[in-house]
N, C-alpha and C positions, 0 to 999 in steps of 0.2 A: 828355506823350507817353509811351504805354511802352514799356516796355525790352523790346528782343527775343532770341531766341535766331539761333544762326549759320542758320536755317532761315526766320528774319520770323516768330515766333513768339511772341507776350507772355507773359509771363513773369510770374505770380502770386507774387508776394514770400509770400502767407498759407502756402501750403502747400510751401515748400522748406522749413520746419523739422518737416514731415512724415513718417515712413518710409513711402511709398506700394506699395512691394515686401514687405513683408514678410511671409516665408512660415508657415504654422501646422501644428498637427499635421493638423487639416480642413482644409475646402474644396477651393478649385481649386485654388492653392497649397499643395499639401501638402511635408513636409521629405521624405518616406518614397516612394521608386519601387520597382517591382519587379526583378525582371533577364531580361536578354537575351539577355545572351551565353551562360546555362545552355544547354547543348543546342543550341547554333547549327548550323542547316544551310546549304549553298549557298542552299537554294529558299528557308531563311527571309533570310537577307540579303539575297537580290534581292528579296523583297518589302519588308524593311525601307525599302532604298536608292531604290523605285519611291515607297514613301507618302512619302519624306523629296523627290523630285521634285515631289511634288503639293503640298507644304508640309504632309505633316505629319511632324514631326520629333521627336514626344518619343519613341517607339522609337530611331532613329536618334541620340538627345541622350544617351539613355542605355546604347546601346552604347559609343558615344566615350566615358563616365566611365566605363563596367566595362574597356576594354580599357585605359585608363592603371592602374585598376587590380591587372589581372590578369597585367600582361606588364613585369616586368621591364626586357626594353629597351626599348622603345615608351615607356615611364614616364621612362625616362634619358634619350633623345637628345630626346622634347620637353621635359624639364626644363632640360636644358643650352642649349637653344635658345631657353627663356625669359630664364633665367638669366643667358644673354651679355649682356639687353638690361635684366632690371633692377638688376644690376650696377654699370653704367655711374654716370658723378658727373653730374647734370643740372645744366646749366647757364643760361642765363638773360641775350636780348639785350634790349635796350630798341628801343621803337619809334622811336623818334627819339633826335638826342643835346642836347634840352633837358630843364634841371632835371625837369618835372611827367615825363617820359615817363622817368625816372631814377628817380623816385621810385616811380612803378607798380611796374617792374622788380625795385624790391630789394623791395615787398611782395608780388610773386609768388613772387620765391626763399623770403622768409619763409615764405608759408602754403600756399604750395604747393610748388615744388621741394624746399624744406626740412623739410617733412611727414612724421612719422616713418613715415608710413604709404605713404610716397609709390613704395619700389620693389614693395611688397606693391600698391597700386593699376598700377605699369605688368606683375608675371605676372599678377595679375588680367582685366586687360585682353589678354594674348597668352594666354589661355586660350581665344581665338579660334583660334588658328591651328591646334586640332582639331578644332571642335566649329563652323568657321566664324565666328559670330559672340560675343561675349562683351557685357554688360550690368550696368556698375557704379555702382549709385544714391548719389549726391552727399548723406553727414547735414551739412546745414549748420545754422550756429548762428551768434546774432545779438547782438551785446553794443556794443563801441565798433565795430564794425565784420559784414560781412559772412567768415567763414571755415567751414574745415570741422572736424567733430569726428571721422568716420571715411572712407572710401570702405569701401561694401557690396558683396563681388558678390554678384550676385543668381544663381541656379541658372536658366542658358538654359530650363528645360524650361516656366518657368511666362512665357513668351514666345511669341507668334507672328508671324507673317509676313500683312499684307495680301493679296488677290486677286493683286492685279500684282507677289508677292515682294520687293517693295523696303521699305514701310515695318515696323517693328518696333513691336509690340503687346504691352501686359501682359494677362496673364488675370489677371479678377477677377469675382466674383461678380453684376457687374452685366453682365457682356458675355464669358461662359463661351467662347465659340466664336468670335467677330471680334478681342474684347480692347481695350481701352480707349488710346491715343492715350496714349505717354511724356508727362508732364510736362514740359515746358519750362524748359531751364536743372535737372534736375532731376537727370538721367543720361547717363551717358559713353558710348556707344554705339561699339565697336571692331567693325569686319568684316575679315574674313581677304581677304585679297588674292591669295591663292596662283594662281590661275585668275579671268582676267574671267568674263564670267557671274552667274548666280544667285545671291545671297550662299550659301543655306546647299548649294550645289554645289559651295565652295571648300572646304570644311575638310579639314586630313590627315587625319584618320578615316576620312572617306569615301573616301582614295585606298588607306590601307593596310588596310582593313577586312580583304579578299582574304584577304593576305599572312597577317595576325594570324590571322585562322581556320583557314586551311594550318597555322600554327606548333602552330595549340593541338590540333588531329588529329593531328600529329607527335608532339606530348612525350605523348598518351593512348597512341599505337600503341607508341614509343618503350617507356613504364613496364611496357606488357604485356608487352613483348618481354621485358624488363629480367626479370619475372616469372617469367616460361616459362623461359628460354634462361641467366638471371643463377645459379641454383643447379642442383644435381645434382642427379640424376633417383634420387629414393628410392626402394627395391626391397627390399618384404618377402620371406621366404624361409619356407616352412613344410615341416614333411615330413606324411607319406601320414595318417597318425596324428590330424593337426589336427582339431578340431572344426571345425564351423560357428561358433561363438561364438569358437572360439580366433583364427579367421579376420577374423573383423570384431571382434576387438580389435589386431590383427595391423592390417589395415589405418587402423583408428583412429590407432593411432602413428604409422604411416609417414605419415599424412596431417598430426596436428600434430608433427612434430618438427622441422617447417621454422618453426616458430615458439617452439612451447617449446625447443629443444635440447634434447631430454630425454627419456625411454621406458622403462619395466618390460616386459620380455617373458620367458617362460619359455625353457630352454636348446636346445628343440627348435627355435624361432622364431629367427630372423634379420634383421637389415636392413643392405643394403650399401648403398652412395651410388656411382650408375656416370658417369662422365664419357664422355659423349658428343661426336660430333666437334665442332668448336669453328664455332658460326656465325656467321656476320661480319657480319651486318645491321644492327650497330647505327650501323657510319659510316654508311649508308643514311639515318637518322632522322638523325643529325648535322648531316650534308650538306643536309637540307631544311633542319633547322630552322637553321641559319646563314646560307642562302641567303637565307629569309625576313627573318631579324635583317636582310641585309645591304639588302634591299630598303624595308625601312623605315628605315634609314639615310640612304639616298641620296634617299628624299621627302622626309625631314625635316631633316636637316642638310643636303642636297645633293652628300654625300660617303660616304664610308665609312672611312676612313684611319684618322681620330681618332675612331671608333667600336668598330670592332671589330680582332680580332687577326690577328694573321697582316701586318703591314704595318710596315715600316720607319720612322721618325722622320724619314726625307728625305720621305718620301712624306706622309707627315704633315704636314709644312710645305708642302709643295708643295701639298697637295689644301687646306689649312686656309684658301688663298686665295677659294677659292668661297665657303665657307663666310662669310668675308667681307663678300662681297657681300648674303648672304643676312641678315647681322645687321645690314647698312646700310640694305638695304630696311627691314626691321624695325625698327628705330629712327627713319627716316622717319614710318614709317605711322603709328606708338603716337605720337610727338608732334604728328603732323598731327590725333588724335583727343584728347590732350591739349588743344590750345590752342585746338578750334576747341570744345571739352564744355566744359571744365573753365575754363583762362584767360579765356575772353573773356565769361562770364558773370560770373566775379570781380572781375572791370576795370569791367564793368558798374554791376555794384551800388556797389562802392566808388568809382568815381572818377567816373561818366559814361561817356558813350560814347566813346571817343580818334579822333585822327585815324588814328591806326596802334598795333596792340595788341604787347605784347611775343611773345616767342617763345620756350618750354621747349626747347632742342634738347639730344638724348642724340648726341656724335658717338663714332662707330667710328673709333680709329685705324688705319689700314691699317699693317700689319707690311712693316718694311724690314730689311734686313740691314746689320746696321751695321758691318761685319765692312769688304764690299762699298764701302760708301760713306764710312769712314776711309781705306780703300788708295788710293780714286781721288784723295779729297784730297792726300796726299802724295806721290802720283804728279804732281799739278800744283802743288802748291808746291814743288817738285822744278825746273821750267820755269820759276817766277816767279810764277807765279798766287798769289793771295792772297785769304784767307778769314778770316771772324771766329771765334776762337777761341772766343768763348762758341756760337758754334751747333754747335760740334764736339764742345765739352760736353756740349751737350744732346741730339743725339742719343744719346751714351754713355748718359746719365743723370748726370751732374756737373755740380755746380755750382760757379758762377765763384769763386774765392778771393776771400775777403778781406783786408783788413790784418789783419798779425798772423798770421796762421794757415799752419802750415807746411806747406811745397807738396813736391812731388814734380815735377821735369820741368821742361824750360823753360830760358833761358839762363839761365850762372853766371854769379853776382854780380864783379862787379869788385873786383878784387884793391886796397885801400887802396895810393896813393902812397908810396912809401918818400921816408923824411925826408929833406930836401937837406943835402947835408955843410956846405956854406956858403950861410952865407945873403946875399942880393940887396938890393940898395937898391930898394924900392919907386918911387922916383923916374926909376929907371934909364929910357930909351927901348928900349922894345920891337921887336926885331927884325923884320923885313919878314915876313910867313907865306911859310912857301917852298910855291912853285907844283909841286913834283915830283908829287903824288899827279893834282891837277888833269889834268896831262900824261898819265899814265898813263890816268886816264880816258878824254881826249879823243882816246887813241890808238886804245883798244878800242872807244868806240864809233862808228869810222869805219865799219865795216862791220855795223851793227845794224839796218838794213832788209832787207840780205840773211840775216843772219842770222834776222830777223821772219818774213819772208817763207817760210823752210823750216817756221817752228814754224807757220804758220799753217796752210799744204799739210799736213803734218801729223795735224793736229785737224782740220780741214776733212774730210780723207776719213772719219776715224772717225765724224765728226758725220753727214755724209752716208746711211752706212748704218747709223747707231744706228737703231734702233726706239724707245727709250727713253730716260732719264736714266740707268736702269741699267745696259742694254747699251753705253750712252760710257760708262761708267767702266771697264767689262770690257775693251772696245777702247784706250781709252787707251795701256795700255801697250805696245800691238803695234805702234799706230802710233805713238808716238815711239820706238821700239826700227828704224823704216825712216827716219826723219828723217836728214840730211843734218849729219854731226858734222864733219868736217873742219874748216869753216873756225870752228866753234864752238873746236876744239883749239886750232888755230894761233892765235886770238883770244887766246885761255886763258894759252899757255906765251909768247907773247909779254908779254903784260903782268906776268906771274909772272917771266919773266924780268927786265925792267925794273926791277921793282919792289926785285929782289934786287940787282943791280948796282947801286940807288943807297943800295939800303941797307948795303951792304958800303963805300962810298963816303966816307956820314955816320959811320956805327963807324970807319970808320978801316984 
């Protein structure tokens, strides 16, 4: 029986040690495109954006690489946006917890999570999330085993899209125009998610296209301004006497000496430099072109905060929680196209077909303030409440002491027994243990249900109107600051009392 892909797809073992993408300086796959973004108009973008509607996309594929090229931030906020997710340390569960489904597991992490090439295949693959879709061909190689020798991506342009937009095509010399059916088990196939719909309708290219073309009219009008209005207005002077020829060398200088700094003129001739009233238009050009930055921010990061200036570090933290969410989505999606391309064809080959395949997961830790969730702890072991000491480590970032190793914090050591002046017969009969401490006890806690009872009314109400984990820890202290102390005092200085009276008793 053969082996199929995540699609019911047989899978031709001859031609995966094939490169079936590879592009040349000819053909249809050529390395070399033109450009686009030269001279862009509104009218040519909406026609760009109408042919990339009907599927055709290689204008539209190669606007999105000129604009990471040519825009500075556009280039940052989706680099960083990659960058959060291949970053990440990949990790690696087993499908089951018997030995063979253990054994799969750790040869995934080998050859594949453990891939020197493995974060360069997951921006490879988020190179969708401009350009819509992304397309990275699997070199595999064949020795004691099935593994890989690189991941390729392939340039979107020499790809298309079926009739009905869903399937993805290679162009190739034998089928120029429909394009030949991916090879099975061959290539890693990521689609942008941004918007349900059409795949190549998701991409942020297409949303910030606008914006980026607004930006790039601003810094041309901006430079002219900068032109005109940035130097002083050169002003030859001649008297009545000038030639013709004296005249147009007169103006000759005044015209390069805003580039050479420099001029021979006879002592009849003159040039002044006159400052003009001072025009303010260039915040105008600022103002767009920021506005823009800021709008391609908030498509791509979903924020602006940790982008651009002008914004607080509270504010930062605060907005960075979207942001969040957005590189959780993101690391979903890339390992869901991970494990269904890439692992489960390698399980394949190597082991069979399993009852349950491992799983590459990249997780996002969510940021907590630890600041927050240290005070509420000692706020309730304060009450009694009791916590394990290594998790309070770990959220810090510390690790548990070992023997040996000198600590900082924590209760002092007991002070060694001073020597007895006289020493005891071993033999001796040991006195009764006196019951006084016992007593004490059983005196304080005759009243420890009502006692309970307040601490519970207490936490009870804050628990009620938390929203969170984190909003009871904030409340915490307000509601036991209304908790019912009296009979907790009288509790207190009674037994403290006790305990002193019988210790003054025993001394003597």
């Amino acid at each position: 029986m053969p082996l199929l892909d995540a699609y019911g797809r047989p899978i031709q073992t001859r031609r995966l040690t094939e490169r079936l993408a590879e592009p040349g300086m000819t053909g249809i796959r050529q390395i070399w495109a033109g450009s686009v973004a030269s001279g862009l108009t509104p009218q040519r973008l909406a026609m760009i954006l109408r042919g990339c509607d009907q599927g055709e996309l290689h204008e539209f594929l190669t606007l999105a690489e000129e604009m990471e090229e040519r825009d500075p931030h556009y280039l940052s906020v989706l680099g960083t946006r990659k960058r959060v997710i291949s970053g990440l340390a990949p990790g690696v569960v087993p499908g089951g917890e018997d030995a063979k489904s253990k054994e799969i597991a750790e040869a995934v992490e080998r050859d594949i999570a453990g891939h020197e090439g493995f974060p360069d295949l997951v921006e490879d693959l988020l190179d969708a999330l401009g350009k819509s879709f992304s397309v990275v061909e699997l070199d595999w190689s064949y020795g004691r085993r099935w593994s890989f020798r690189e991941f390729l991506h392939r340039d979107p342009r020499h790809f298309v899209f079926d009739a009905a937009g869903r399937e993805i095509r290679l162009l190739d010399e034998a089928a120029p125009v429909a394009g030949l059916a991916l090879e099975p088990g061959k290539f890693a196939v990521h689609r942008s998610r941004i918007k349900s719909g059409l795949t190549y309708r998701g991409g942020l290219a297409r949303i910030v296209a606008f914006s980026w073309m607004c930006k790039q009219y601003t810094l041309k009008d901006w430079v002219a301004f900068v032109e005109t209005y940035g130097l002083p207005l050169r002003l030859g002077r001649y008297g009545p006497e000038a030639t013709v020829e004296d005249v147009r060398k007169l103006f000759q200088a005044v015209a390069n000496i805003g580039t050479d700094a420099a001029a021979v003129l006879p002592k009849s001739m003159e040039i002044q430099f006159e400052r003009g009233s001072v025009v303010q238009g260039d915040t105008l050009f600022e103002t767009l072109a920021r506005w823009c930055d800021e709008q391609v921010s908030k498509a791509v990061l979903g924020q602006t905060m940790t982008a651009d200036s002008g914004s607080s570090e509270a504010q930062a933290k605060v907005h960075n929680e979207v942001r969040h969410d957005i590189a959780a989505s993101d690391a979903r999606a890339i390992t869901g196209t991970i494990n269904r391309d890439i692992v489960r064809p390698y399980v394949d080959l190597n082991f069979g077909v399993p009852e349950s395949y491992p799983r590459i997961l990249l997780t996002i830790e969510e940021p907590e303030d630890a600041k927050v969730k240290v005070e509420g702890a000692v706020a309730l072991a304060g009450i009694g409440v009791r916590f394990k000491a290594a998790e309070l480590r770990r959220t810090l970032g510390y690790s548990d002491p070992e023997a040996g190793d000198e600590v900082v914090g924590g209760p002092a050591e007991p002070a060694p027994p001073a020597p007895a002046a006289n020493r005891v017969a071993l033999n001796r009969e040991a006195p009764e243990p006196a019951d006084d401490l016992a007593e004490i006890e059983a005196d304080m806690l005759e009243d420890w249900q009502e006692l309970a009872e307040g601490l519970q009314e207490a936490v009870g109400t804050a628990v009620e109107g938390a929203a969170g984990y984190e909003d009871l820890l904030a409340r915490l202290p307000e509601a036991l600051a209304h908790m019912p102390t009296a009979l907790a005092v009288e509790t207190l200085v009674k037994g403290m009392f006790k305990a002193r009276a019988l210790g003054d008793q025993v001394d003597g």
